[in-house]
C-alpha positions, 0 to 999 in steps of 0.5 A, spaced: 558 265 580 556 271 578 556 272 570 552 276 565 547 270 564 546 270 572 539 272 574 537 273 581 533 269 585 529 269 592 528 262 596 523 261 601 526 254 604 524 250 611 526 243 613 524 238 618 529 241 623 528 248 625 531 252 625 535 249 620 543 249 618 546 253 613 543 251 606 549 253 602 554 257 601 550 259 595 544 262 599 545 269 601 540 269 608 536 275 608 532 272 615 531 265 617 529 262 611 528 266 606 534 267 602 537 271 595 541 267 590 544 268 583 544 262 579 545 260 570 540 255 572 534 256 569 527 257 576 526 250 574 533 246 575 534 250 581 528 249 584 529 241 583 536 242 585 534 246 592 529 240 593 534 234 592 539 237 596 535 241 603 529 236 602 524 241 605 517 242 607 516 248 603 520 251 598 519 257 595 524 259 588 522 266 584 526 270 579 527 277 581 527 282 576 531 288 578 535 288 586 530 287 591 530 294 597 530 291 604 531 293 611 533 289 617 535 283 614 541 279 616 548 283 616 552 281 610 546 281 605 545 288 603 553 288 602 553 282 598 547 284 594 552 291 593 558 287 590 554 284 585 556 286 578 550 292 577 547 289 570 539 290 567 541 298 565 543 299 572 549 303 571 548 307 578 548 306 584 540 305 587 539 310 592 
């Protein structure tokens, strides 16, 4: 999934049951749910393919410019995010 047009986004999502089941495979969760992903589709398609596909309450979808820094987030996030291929000038690693 990742390519050079990807971009990164976080997800706010809830649903009518909670807490809710895993989404998708393409959402990385960072705590119950809040969510990362990497997509080509644009905010706006990606939004509207979340909403017909979770039906939720509340949706949140915002671009991130750069890797987010966190802490005591979900295991396996912070790795996922790491394996990402670095791009936006980011040759190494953030300490």
């Amino acid at each position: 999934m990742a390519d050079a047009a990807c971009q990164l986004f976080l997800v706010y999502v809830e649903t009518r049951t909670s807490p809710h089941p895993d989404p998708a495979p393409d959402l990385v969760a960072l705590a119950p749910g809040l969510y990362l992903t990497e997509s080509a589709q644009t905010r706006s398609r990606l939004y509207h393919a979340l909403k017909r596909r979770l039906d939720p309450v509340r949706l949140m979808v915002a671009p991130l410019a750069d890797d987010p820094k966190f802490k005591g987030m979900q295991a396996g996030a912070l790795a996922w995010l790491r394996s990402r291929p670095r791009r936006r000038g980011a040759d190494a690693p953030d300490a």
